[in-house]
C-alpha positions, -999 to +999 in steps of 0.1 A: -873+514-455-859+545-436-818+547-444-814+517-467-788+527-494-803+535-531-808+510-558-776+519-571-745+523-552-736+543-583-766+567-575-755+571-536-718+582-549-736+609-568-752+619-538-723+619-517-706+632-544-683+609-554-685+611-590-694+645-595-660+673-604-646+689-576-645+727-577-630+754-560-644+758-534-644+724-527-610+717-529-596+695-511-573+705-476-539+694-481-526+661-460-518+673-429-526+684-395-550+712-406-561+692-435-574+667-409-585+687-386-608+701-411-628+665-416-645+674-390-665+700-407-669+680-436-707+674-441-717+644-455-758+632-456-769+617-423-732+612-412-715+629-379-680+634-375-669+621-340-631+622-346-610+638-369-573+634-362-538+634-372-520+608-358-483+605-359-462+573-368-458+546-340-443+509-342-472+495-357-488+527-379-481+551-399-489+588-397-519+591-406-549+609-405-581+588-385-618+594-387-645+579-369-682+590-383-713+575-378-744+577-407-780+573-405-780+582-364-819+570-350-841+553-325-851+521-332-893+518-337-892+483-320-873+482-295-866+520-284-825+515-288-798+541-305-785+525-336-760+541-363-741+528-388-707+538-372-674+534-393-636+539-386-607+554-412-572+554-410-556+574-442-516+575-442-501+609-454-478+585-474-508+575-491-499+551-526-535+558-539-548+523-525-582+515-505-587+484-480-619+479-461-615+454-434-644+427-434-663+424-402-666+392-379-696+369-361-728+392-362-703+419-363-712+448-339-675+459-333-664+492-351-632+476-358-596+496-356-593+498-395-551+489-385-550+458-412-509+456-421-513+466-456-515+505-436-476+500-437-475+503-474-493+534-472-531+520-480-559+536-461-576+514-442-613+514-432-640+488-407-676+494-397-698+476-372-724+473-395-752+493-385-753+481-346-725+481-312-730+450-293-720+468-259-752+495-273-777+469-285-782+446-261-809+430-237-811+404-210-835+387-235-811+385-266-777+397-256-760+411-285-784+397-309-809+425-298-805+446-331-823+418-344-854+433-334-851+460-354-857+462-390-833+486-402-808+471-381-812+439-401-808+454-430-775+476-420-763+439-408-767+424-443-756+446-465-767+486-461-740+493-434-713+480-455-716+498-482-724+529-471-694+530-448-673+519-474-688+549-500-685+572-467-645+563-466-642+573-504-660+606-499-635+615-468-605+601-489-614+624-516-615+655-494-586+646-479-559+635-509-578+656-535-585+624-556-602+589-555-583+560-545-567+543-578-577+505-566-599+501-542-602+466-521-618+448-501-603+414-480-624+398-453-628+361-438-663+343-422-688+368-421-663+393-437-659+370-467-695+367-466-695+405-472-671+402-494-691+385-518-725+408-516-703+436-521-695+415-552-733+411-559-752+440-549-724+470-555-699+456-585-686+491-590-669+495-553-641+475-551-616+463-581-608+433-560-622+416-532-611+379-511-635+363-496-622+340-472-646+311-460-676+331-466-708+325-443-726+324-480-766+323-474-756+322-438-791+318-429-789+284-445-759+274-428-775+284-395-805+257-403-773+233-408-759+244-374-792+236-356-791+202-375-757+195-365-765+198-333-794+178-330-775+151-344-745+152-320-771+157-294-784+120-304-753+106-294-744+127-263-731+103-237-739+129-205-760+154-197-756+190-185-760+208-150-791+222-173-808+192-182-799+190-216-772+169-240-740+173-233-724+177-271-690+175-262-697+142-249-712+128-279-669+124-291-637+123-274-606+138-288-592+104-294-623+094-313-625+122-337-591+114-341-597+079-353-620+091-376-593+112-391-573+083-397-597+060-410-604+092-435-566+098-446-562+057-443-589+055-472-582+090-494-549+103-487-533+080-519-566+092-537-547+123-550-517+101-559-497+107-528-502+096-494-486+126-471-511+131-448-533+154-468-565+151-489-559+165-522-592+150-539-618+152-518-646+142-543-627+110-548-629+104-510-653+073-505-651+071-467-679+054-450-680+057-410-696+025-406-665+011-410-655+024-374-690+009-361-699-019-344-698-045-374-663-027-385-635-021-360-656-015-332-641+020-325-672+039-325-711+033-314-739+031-335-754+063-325-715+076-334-718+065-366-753+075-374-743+112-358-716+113-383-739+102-414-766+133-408-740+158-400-720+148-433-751+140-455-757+177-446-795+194-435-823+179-444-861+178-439-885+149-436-895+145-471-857+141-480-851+179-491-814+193-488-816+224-469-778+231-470-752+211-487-732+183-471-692+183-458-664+170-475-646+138-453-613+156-442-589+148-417-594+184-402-624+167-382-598+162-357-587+196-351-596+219-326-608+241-344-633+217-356-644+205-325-657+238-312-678+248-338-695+216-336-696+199-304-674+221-280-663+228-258-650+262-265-638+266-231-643+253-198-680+264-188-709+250-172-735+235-200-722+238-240-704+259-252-699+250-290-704+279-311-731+258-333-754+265-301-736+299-287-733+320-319-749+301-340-774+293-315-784+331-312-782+342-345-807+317-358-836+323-334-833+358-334-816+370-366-827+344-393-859+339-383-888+360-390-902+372-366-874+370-344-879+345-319-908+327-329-918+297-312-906+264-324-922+233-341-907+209-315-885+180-323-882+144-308-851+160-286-872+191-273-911+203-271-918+239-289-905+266-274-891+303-272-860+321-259-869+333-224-829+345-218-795+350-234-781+332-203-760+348-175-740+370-196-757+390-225-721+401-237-714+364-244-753+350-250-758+318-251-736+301-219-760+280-194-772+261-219-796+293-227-800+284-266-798+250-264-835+238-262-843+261-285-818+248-316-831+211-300-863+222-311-859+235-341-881+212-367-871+214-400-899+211-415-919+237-399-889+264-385-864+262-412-888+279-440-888+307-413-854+321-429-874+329-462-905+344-442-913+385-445-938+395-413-947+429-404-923+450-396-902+431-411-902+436-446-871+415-460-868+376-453-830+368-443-821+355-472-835+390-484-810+407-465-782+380-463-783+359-493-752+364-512-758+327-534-761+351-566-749+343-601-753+377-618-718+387-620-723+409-653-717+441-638-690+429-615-674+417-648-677+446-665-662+470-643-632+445-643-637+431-605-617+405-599-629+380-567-608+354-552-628+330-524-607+305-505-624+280-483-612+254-459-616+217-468-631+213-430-639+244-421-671+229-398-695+257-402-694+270-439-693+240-461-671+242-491-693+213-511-717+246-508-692+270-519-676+248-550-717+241-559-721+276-559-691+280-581-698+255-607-733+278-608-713+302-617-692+286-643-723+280-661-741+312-664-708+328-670-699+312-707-682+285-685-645+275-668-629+294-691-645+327-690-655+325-652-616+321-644-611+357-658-629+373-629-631+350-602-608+320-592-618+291-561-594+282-544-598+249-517-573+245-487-572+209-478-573+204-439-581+236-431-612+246-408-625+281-402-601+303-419-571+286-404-561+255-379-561+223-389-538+199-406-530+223-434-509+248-451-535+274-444-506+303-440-508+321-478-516+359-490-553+357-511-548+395-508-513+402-526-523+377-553-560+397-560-534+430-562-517+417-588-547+403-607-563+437-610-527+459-613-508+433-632-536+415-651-519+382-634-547+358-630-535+337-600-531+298-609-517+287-578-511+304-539-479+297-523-494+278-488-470+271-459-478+251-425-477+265-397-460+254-364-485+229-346-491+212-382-479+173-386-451+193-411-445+225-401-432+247-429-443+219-452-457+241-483-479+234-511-496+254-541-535+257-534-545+254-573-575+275-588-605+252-586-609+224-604-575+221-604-551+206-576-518+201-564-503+167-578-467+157-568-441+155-602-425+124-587-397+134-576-383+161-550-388+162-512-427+164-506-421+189-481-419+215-512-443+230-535-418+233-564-420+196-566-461+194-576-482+206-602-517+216-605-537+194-625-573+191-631-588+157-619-602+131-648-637+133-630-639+166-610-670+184-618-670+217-625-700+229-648-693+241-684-669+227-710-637+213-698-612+241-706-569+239-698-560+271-682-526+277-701-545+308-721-567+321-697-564+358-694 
């Protein structure tokens, strides 16, 4: 396929030249002005400088040189658009030899301005949009899911874009400092952690350390679970839209997700030894909704409780076949930021407006399955059909209701295998081009990567029963807990929904403790978490502990205080391989 990046990304930094000596004459301009300036000239295969610029210091940067290029510039076979795999870099002349590239966001789309803070300590600082610009690649059919359509587009979304802006960035860096970047990183949360971990998997040799922050791992999958999810809540929808179709929001009030939050701490917050309002040890959690039901306290209907059961039994089809894993029982279901992934609403608006059926609700018809937009099976809920519109505003699909028959038709019997499908043009399924579920870490190990992933406890569109399953994978094709801790730690933050909100302590830095992994050789066994304001305890703090460990108060101390607990590895939490203490891990 036209553009993709080579088998190797070892072979592309040959041809960009990465690897190879620099002579004379290609030595490099000095950090500057001039030496800026001169980017512009630079040529690089199939990439166009559009700005090359020295920039000088301001409150929030640095000086610092920026370029914006864009590789692989075309015209889309399939649908006639312009595509190009656009990327933006920000290099300080107080450079301390370090690389960050900023994970992207959603279906990403958005060049990004490659400003993350760690430009202040003099790290250059790079974003792409992936191979596609949402105000570019759009239609009144598909909205900013358009690119879609296109093959190589696809592609550049999963994984080509990435990298090759990343390997783009390190060419540039190296004509303008003279050198490569000593430690090179990459940090990134949702879809960024997703690409977090395929930079992991498909290009070990890029970055020394990457965090992957709730990663939309196999994101195809977790869009099947989306549509699920919202069949399920659509069951017990109490009201109807101004389009005809279930109103999710309806399906729980505040005050009843709120009860089940209660009944969930009521039954497993002394699990973990100490009841503070927190869920320490989730696989000890027990809950059963029915208890709210009609034949329990009455607090919830039956069409409630059986909502509840699907969602948290996770994606299934009708011969009993997990499709994506369940969720842990948290009492983060109460959150905000639960509620409008799920059931909405995300803001006031005519028809739903959860992002299950919005983003989710567009990326599954026209991104994960193959070919885009095929026609449904039909469900009880909703007769087979198509997309006909991405709903009054294409720069925000999916309002109006415009998904929603569509996801409420989904079958999962017949439309969910559609993620694994391969149909002319199209010749990778999406889980070809946005799987990231691999356990081959051997080169990723060699080259001394280190990987921390963090995931919330109710984060309610990336399940973290997936990522810890994945995980325990891991531990077992990697000589087990013991060896598997050397290059990549787990780390679960109880309460916490998509990478932040909720009841939690979900304020901590992933990124300065992967920094001195790979620098310092200091393998983190704890991060320092603090609540924020809006929490039950704000400035309440805890230590997330590296999975399977977790945080277990001494006894004594205020609770309020991490220095009182201790991270201790449950009796029964599973975890793959031999049982192994930490004490001597590398």
């Amino acid at each position: 396929m036209n553009g993709i990046l080579l088998a190797g990304s070892f072979a592309f930094a040959l041809l960009l030249g990465l690897a190879a000596p620099m002579h004379a004459r290609d030595a490099a301009p000095s950090p500057g002005p001039a030496g800026c300036a001169a980017l512009a000239g630079v040529v690089l295969p199939q990439t166009r400088i559009e700005l090359a610029q020295l920039n000088a210091a301001s409150a929030t940067l640095p000086e610092h040189c920026e370029v914006i290029g864009a590789i692989n510039e075309r015209t889309g076979p399939v649908d006639g658009q312009r595509y190009a795999i656009r990327f933006h870099l920000r290099m300080p002349t107080g450079w301390n030899k370090r690389f960050l590239f900023q994970g992207g966001g959603g279906t990403d789309g958005a060049l990004g301005d490659a400003n993350a803070p760690q430009i202040l300590d003099g790290y250059a600082v790079a974003s792409t949009d992936s191979g596609h610009d949402n105000a570019v690649n759009t239609s009144q059919l598909a909205g900013s899911f358009q690119f879609a359509f296109d093959p190589q587009a696809r592609s550049d979304y999963g994984y080509n874009g990435p990298a090759r802006a990343a390997l783009a960035a390190k060419s540039l860096m190296k004509k303008f400092y003279g050198r490569q970047p000593r430690h090179s990183y990459f940090s990134g949360c949702s879809e960024g952690g997703r690409e977090g971990l395929m930079f992991s998997q498909r290009y070990p040799d890029i970055f020394d350390g990457i965090v992957s922050g709730n990663p939309g791992m196999d994101l195809p999958k977790a869009a099947v679970a989306e549509a699920w999810d919202s069949q399920a809540f659509a069951a017990a929808a109490r009201a109807t839209t101004p389009f005809g179709n279930p109103d999710l929001a309806s399906s729980f009030t505040n005050a009843e997700l709120a009860a089940v939050g209660n009944a969930i701490l009521a039954e497993c917050d002394a699990k973990d030894g100490l009841p503070d309002g927190m869920v320490f040890n989730p696989s000890a959690c027990r809950f059963d909704p029915a208890t709210l039901g009609p034949s329990g306290s009455g607090a919830l209907s039956a069409a409630q409780i059986t909502a509840l059961e699907k969602v948290f039994g996770g994606a299934r089809n009708s011969q009993g076949d997990a499709l994506y894993a369940g969720w842990f029982w948290d009492p983060g279901i109460a959150a905000s930021g639960w509620r409008v992934w799920k059931i909405g609403p995300l803001f006031p608006n005519p028809g739903n407006t959860a992002l299950n059926v919005t983003l989710g609700g567009g990326a599954l018809p026209f991104i994960f399955t193959t070919p885009p937009n095929s026609a449904t099976g039909g469900t009880a809920l909703h007769g087979s059909t198509t997309v006909a519109s991405a709903g009054p505003n294409p720069g925000f699909a999916g309002l109006n209701d415009a998904f929603v028959p569509w996801v409420l038709s989904f079958n999962m019997d017949t439309d969910a295998p559609k993620i694994f499908a391969m149909d002319w043009p199209y010749a990778e399924s999406a889980m070809d081009f946005m799987g990231t579920g691999s356990t081959d870490y051997r080169k990723f190990r060699k080259n001394g990567g280190k990987l921390i992933l963090y995931t919330g406890q109710a984060d309610p569109v990336f399940s973290a029963k997936y990522h810890l399953e994945w995980y325990r994978a891991l531990i077992e094709r990697n000589g087990g807990l013991r060896d598997t801790r050397k290059f990549a730690r787990v780390f679960l933050v109880p309460g916490m929904n998509h990478c932040g909100g909720g009841p939690s302590t979900s304020q901590f830095d992933a990124f300065a403790a992967v920094v001195d992994w790979v620098e310092n050789g200091d393998a983190p066994e704890s991060l320092l978490a603090t609540a924020p304001a809006g929490t039950p305890w704000p400035g309440r703090t805890r230590p997330l502990c590296a999975y399977p460990e977790q945080a277990r108060y001494k006894g004594s101390g205020s609770i309020e205080d991490a220095a009182n607990f201790a991270c201790k590895t449950p009796r029964h939490e599973p975890h793959g391989g031999r049982h192994h203490r930490d004490d001597d891990d590398d």
